[in-house]
KOLVO-259815 format. One line per 5 residues: for each residue x, y, z of N, C-alpha, C. Coordinates in Angstrom, 1 decimal. Example, Ala and Ser with C-alpha at 12.3 -4.5 7.8 and 13.67 -1.06 7.14 Angstrom:
13.2/-5.7/7.8/12.3/-4.5/7.8/13.2/-3.3/7.8  12.8/-2.2/7.1/13.7/-1.1/7.1/12.9/0.0/7.9
// end
This chain:
0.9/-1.2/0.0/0.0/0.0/0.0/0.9/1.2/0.0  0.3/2.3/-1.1/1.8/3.3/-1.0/0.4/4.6/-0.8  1.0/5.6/-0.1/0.6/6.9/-0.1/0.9/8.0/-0.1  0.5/9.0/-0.2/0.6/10.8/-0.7/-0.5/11.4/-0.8  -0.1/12.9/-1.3/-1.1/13.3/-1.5/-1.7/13.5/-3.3
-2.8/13.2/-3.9/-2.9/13.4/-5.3/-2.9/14.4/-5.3  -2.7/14.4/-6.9/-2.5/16.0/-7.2/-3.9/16.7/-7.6  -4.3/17.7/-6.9/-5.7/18.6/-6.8/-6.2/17.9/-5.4  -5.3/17.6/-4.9/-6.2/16.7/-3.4/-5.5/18.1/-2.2  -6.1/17.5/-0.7/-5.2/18.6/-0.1/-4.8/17.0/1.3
-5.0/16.7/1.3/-4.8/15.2/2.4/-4.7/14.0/1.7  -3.6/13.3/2.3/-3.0/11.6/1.9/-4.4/10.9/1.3  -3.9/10.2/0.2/-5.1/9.0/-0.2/-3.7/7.5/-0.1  -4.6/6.5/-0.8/-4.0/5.6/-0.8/-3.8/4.9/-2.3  -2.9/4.2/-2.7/-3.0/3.4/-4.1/-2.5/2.0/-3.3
-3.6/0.8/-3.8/-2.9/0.0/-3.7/-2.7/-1.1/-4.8  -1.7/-2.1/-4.6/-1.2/-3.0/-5.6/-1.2/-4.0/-5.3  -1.3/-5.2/-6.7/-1.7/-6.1/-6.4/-0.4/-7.4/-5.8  -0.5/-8.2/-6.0/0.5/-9.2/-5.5/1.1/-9.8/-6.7  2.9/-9.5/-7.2/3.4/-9.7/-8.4/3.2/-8.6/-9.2
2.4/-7.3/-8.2/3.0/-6.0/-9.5/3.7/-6.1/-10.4  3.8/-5.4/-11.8/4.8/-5.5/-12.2/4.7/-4.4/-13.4  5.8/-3.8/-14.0/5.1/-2.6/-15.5/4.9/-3.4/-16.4  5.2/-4.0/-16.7/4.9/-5.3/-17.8/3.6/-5.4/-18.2  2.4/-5.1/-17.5/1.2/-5.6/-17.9/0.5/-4.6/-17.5
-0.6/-4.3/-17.9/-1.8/-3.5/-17.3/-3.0/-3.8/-16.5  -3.4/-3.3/-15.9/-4.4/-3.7/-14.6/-5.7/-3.0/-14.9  -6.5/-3.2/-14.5/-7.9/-2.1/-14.4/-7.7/-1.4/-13.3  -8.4/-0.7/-13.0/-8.7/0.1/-11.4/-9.3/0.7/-11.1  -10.2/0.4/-9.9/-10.9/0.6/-9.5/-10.8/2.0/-8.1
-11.8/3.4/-8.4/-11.7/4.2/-7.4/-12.5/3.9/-6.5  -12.1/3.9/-5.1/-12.7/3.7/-3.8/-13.0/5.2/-3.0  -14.4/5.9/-3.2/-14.6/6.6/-2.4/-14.9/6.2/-1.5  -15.0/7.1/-0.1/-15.0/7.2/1.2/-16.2/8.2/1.3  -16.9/7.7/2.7/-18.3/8.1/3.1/-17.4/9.6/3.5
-18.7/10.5/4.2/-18.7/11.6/5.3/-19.0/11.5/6.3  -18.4/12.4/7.5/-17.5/12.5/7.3/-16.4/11.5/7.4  -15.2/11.3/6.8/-14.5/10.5/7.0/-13.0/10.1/6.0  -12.5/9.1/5.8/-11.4/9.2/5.3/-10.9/7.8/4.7  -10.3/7.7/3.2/-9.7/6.4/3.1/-9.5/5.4/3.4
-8.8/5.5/4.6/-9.0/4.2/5.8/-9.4/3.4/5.9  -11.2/4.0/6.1/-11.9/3.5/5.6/-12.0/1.9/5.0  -11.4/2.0/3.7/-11.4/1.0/3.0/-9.9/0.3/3.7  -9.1/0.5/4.4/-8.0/0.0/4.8/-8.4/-0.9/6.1  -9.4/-0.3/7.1/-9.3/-1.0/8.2/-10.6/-1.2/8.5
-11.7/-0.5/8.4/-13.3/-1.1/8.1/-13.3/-2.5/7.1  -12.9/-2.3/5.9/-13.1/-3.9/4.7/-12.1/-4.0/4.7  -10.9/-4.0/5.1/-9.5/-4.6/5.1/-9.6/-5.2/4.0  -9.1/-3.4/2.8/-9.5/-4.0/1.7/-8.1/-4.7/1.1  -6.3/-4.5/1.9/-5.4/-5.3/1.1/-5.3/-6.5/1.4
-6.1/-6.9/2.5/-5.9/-8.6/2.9/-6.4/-9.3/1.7  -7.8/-8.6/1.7/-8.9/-8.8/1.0/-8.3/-9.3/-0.8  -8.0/-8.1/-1.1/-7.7/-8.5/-2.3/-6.7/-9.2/-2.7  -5.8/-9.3/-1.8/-4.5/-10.3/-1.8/-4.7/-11.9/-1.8  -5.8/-11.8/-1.0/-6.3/-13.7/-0.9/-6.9/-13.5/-2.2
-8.1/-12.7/-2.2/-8.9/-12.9/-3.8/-8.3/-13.2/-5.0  -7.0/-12.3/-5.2/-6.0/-12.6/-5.9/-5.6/-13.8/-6.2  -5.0/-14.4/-5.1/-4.2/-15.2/-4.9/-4.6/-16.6/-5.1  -6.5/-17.0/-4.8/-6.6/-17.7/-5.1/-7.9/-17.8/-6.4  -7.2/-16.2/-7.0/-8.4/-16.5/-8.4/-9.4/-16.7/-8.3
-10.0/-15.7/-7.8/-11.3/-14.9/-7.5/-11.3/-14.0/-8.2  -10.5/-13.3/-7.9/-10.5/-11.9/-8.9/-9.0/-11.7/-10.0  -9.4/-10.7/-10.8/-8.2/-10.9/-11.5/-7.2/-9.6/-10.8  -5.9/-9.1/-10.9/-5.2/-8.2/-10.1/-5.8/-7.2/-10.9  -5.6/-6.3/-9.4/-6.4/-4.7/-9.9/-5.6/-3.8/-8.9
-5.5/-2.6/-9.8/-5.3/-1.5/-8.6/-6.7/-1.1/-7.9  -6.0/-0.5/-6.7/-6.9/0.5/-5.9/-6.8/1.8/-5.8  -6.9/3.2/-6.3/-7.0/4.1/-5.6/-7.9/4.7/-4.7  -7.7/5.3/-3.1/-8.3/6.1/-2.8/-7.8/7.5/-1.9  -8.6/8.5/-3.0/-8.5/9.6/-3.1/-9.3/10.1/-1.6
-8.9/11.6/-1.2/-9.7/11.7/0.1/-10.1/13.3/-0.5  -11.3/13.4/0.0/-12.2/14.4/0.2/-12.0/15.8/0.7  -12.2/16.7/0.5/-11.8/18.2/1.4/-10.3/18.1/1.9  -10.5/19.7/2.6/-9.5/20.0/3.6/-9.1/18.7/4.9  -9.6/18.0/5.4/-10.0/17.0/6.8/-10.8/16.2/6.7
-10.5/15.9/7.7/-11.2/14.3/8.0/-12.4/14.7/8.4  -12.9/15.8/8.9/-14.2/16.4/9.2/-15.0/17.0/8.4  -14.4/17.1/6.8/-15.6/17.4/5.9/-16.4/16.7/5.8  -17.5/17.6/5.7/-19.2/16.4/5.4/-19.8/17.0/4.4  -19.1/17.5/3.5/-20.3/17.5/1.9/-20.0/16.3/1.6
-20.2/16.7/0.1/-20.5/15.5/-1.3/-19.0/15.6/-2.1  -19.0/14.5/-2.7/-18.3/14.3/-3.6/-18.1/14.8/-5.0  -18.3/16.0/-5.4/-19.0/17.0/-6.3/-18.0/18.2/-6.2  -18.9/19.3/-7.2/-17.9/20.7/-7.4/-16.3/20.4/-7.6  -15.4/21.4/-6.8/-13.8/21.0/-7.1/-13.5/20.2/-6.7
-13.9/18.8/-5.7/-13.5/17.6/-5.3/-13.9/16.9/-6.7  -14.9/17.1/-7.3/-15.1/15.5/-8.3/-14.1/15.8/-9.6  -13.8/17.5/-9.6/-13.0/17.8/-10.5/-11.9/17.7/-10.4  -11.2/17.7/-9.3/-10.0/17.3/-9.3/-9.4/15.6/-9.5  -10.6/15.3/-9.1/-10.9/13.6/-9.6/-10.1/13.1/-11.0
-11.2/14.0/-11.6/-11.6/13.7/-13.0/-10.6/14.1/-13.5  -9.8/15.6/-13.3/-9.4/16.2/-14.4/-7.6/15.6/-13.9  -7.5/15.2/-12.6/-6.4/15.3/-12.1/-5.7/14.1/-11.4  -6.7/13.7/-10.6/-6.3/11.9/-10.3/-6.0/11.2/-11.3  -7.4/10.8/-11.8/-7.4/9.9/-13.0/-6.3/9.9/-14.0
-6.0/10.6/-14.4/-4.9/11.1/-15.6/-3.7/10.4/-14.9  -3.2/11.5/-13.9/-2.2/11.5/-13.4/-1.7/9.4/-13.0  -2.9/8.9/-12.5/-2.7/7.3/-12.0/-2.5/6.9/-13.5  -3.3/7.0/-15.1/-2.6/6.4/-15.8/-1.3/6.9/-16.4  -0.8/7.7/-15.7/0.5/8.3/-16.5/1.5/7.9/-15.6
1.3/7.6/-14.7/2.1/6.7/-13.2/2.0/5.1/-13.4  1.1/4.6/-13.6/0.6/3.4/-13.4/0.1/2.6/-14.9  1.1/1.2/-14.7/0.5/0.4/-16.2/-1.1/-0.2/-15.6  -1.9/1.2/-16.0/-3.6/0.8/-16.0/-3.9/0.2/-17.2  -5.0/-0.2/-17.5/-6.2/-0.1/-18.7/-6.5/1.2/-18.8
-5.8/2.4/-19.6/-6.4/3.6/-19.7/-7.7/4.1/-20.2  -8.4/3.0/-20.1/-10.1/3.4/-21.0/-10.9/3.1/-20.1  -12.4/3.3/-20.5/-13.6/3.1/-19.7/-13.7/1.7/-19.0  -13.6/1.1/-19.9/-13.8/-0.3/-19.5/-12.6/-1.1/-18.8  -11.2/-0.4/-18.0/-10.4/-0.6/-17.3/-10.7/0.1/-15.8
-11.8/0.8/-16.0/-12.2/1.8/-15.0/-13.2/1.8/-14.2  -13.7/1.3/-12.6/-14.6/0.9/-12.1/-14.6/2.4/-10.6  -15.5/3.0/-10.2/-15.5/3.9/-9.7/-16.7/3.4/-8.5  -16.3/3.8/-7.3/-17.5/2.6/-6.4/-17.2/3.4/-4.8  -18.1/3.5/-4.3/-18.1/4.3/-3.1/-19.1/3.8/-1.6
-19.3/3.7/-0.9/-19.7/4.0/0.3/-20.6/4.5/0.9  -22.1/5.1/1.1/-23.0/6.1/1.5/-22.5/7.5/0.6  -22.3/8.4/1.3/-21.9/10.0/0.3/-20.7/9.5/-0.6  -20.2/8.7/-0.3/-19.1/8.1/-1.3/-19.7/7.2/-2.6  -21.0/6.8/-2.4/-21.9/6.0/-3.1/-22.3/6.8/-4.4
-22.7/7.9/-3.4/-23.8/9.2/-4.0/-22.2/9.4/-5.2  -21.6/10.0/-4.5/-20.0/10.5/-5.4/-20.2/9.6/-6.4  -20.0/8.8/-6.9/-19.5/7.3/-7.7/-20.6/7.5/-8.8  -21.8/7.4/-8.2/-22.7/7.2/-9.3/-22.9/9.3/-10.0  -22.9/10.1/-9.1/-23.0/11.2/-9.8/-21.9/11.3/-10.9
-20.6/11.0/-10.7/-19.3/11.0/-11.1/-19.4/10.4/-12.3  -20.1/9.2/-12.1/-19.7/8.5/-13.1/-20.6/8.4/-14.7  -21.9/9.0/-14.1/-22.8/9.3/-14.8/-22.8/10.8/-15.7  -22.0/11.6/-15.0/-21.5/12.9/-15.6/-20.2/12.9/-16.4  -19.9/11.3/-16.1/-18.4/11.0/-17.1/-18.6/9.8/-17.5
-18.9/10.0/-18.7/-19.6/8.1/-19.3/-18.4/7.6/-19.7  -17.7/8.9/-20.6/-16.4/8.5/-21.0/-15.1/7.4/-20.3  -15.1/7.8/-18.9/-14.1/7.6/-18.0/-14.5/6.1/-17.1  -15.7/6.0/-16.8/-16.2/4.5/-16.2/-17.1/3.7/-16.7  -16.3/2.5/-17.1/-16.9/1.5/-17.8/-18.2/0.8/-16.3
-17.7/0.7/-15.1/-18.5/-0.1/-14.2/-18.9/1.5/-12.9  -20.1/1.2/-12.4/-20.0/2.1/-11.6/-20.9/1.2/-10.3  -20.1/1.5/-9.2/-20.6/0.8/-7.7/-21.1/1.7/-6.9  -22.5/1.6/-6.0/-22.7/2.1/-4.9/-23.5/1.5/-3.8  -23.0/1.9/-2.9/-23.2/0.6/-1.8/-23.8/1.6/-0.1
-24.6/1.5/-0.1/-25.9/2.0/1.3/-25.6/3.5/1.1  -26.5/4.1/-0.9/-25.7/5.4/-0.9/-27.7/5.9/-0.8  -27.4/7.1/-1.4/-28.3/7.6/-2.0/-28.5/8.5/-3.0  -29.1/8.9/-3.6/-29.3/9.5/-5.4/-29.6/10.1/-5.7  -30.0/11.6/-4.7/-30.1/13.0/-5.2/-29.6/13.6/-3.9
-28.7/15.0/-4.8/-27.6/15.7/-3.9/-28.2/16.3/-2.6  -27.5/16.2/-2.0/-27.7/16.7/-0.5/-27.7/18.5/-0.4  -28.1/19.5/0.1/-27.8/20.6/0.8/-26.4/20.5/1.7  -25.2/20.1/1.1/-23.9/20.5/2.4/-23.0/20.3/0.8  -21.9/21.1/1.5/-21.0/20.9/0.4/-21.2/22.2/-0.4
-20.1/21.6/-1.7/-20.7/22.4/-2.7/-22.3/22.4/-3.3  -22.9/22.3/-2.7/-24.8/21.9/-3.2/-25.4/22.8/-1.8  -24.6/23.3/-1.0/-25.1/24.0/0.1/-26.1/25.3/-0.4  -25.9/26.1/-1.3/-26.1/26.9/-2.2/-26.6/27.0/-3.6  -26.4/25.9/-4.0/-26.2/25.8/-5.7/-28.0/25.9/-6.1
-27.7/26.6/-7.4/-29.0/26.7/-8.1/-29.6/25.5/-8.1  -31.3/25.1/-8.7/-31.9/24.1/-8.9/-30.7/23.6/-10.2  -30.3/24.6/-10.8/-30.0/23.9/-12.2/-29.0/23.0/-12.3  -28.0/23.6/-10.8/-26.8/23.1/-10.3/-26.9/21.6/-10.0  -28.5/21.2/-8.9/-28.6/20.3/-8.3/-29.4/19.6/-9.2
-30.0/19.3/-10.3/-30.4/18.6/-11.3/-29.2/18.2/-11.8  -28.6/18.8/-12.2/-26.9/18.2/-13.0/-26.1/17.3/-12.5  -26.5/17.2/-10.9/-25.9/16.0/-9.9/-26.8/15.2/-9.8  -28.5/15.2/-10.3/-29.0/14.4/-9.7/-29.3/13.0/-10.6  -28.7/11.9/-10.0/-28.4/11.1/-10.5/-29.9/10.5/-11.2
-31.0/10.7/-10.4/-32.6/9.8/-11.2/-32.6/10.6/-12.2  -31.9/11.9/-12.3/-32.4/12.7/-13.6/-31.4/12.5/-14.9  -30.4/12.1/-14.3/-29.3/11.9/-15.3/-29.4/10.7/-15.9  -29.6/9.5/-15.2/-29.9/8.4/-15.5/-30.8/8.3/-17.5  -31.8/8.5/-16.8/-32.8/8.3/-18.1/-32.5/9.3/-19.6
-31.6/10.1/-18.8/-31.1/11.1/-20.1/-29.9/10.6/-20.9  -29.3/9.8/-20.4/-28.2/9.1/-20.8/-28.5/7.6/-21.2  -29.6/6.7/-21.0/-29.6/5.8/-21.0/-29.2/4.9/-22.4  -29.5/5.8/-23.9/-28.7/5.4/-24.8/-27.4/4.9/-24.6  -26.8/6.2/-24.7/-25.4/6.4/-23.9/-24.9/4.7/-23.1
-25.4/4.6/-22.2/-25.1/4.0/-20.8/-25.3/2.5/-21.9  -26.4/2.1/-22.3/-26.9/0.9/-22.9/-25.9/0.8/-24.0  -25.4/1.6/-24.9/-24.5/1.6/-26.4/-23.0/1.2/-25.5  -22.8/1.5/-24.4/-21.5/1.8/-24.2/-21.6/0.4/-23.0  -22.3/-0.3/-22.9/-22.8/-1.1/-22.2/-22.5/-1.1/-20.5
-22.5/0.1/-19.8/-22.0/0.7/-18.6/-22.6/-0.5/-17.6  -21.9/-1.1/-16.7/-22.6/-1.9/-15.7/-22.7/-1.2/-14.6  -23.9/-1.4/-13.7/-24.4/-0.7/-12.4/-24.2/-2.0/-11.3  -23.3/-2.0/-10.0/-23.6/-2.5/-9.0/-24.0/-1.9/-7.7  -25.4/-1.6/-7.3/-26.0/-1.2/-6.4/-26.3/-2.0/-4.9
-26.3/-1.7/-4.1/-26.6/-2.3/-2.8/-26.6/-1.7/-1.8  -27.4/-2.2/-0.6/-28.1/-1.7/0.4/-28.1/-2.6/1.7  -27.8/-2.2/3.1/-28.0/-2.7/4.1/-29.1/-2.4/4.7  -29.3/-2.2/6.1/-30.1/-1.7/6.8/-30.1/0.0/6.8  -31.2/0.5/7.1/-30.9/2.3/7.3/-30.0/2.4/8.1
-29.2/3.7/8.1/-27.4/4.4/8.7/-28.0/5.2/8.8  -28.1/6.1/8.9/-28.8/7.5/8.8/-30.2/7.7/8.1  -30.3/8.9/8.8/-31.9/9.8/8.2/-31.7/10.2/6.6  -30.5/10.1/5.8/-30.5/10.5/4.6/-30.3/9.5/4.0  -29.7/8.4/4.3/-30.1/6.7/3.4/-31.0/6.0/3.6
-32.2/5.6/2.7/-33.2/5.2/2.8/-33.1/3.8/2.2  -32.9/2.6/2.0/-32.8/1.7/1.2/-33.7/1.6/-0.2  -34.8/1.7/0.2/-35.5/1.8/-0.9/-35.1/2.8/-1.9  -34.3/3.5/-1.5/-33.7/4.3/-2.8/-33.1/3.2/-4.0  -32.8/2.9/-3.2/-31.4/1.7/-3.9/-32.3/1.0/-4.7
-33.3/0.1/-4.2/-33.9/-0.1/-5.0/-34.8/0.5/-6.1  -35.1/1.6/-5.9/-35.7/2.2/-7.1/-34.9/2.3/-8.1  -34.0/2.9/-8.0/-33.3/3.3/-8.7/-32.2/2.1/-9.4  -32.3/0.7/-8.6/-32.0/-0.6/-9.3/-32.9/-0.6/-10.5  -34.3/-0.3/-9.9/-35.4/-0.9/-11.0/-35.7/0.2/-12.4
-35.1/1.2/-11.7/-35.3/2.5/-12.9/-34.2/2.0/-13.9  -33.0/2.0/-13.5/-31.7/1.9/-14.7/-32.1/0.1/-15.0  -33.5/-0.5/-15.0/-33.1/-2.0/-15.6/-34.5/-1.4/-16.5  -35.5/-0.8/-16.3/-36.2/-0.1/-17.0/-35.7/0.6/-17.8  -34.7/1.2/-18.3/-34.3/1.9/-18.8/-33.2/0.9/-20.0
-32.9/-0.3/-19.6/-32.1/-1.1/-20.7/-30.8/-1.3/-20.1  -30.6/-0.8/-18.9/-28.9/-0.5/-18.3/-28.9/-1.6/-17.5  -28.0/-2.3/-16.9/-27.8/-3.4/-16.7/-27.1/-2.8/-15.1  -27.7/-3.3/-14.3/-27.9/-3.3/-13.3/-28.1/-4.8/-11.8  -27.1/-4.4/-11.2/-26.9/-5.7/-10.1/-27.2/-5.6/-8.7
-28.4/-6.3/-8.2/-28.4/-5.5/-6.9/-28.4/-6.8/-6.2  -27.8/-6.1/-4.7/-27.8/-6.8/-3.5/-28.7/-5.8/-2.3  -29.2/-6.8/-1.4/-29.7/-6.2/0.1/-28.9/-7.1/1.3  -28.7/-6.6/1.6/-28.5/-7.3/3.7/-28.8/-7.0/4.5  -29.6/-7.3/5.0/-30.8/-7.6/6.0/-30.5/-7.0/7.6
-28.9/-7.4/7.6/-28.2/-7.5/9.1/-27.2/-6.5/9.1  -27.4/-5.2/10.0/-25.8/-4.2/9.9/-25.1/-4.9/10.6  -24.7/-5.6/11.2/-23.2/-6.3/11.4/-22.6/-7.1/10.0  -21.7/-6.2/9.7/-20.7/-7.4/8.6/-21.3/-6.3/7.3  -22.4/-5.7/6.9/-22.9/-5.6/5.9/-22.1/-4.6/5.2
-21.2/-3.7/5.6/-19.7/-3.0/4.8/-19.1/-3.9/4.1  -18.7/-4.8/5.2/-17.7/-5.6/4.3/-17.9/-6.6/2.8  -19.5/-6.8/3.4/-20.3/-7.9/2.8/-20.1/-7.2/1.3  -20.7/-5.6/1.4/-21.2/-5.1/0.0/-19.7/-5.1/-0.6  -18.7/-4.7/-0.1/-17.5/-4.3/-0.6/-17.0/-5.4/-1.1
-16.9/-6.6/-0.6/-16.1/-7.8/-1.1/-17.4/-8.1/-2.4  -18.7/-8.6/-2.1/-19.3/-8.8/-3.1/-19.2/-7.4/-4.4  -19.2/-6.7/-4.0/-19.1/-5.6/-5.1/-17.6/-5.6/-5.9  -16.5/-5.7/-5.1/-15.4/-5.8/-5.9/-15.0/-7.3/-6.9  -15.7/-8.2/-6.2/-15.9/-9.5/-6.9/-16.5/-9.3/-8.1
-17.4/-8.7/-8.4/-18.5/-8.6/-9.5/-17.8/-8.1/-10.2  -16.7/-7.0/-9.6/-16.0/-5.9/-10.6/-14.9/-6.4/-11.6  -14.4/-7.2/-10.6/-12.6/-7.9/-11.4/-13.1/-9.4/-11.1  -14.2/-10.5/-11.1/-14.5/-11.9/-11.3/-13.2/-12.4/-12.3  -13.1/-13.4/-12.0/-12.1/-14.0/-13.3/-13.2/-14.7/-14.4
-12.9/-15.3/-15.4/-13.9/-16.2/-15.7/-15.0/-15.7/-17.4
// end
């Protein structure tokens, strides 16, 4: 696991690598956002996500992938969204920069983008405002239209339509279906007053209505159900086979 800070970031993220790295070959990779407030880590010591993919690896489960994860605001105590100059610095500045560092798959379909609750919300807004850049997109106990905090604390209606992912969805769905974009969605128990599960499901059932190919899970039980969505979600992402 190596770290710094990305470039347009202002605090440490993480990259991780798989077992037999090597430049010789290219990997896909997958971005791991992080809920609010909160940090990276996250995926380090909540899903212990290098054990994780080390065994998966190891016994061909999955095929090797990078990890990046990027961190959010000034601190560990920002609580917006994953939006405005955070998604842009993403887009215009991570991303690039990891394939200009890193033997990735430089195209859509090398590119899986998957988050967390507000990190969920991030992934799918992100990824739906950049068809170009993610072939797979993950969200896991999120929800699907932008919040009031953050850069949305303010923003026009016209602002917060542009993030809202039920609106984006069906406007793109050519797009999304031609380019054959996969959706993996999932849900535990309610976490908060702003994650509703049935979100998840609607919005499962809207993008399969729509022709978009869409995968959902529920779990019934909050103990284990982080780890549950994250392993099954990353499995779905890099399956061998």
């Amino acid at each position: 696991m190596q770290t710094g800070v990305f470039p347009g970031e202002q605090r440490p993220g993480f990259v991780y690598l798989p077992p037999g790295f090597t430049e010789s070959r290219r990997y896909p990779v997958v971005y791991l956002l992080h809920g609010m407030p909160g940090t990276p880590t996250e995926y380090l010591e909540g899903t212990d996500l290098a054990n994780w993919a080390d065994t998966a690896i190891g016994l061909g489960t999955v095929s090797p992938f990078i990890a990046v994860l990027p961190a959010a605001g000034p601190d560990p105590k920002y609580n917006g969204e994953w939006a405005g100059s955070i998604a842009a610095a993403l887009v215009d500045e991570v991303v690039p920069w990891i394939d200009a560092e890193l033997p990735t798959v430089a195209t859509r379909r090398g590119r899986v983008i998957a988050g967390l609750s507000a990190g969920g919300f991030g992934a799918v807004d992100i990824g739906l405002r950049h068809p170009d850049l993610f072939g797979a997109i993950e969200a896991w106990s999120a929800y699907f239209s932008p919040l009031r905090d953050g850069p949305f604390r303010h923003a026009p209606r016209a602002v917060l339509a542009a993030n809202d992912p039920t609106t984006l969805a069906p406007s793109l769905a050519a797009t999304l279906h031609a380019d054959h974009t996969r959706f993996f969605l999932s849900t535990g128990p309610e976490h908060s007053h702003w994650f509703k599960p049935v979100e998840t499901i609607r919005f499962a059932r809207e993008l399969r209505k729509l022709g978009v190919a869409a995968s959902y899970h529920a779990y019934a039980n909050a103990k284990g159900e982080w780890r549950a969505q994250f392993d099954t979600g990353l499995t779905w992402a890099f399956q061998t086979g």
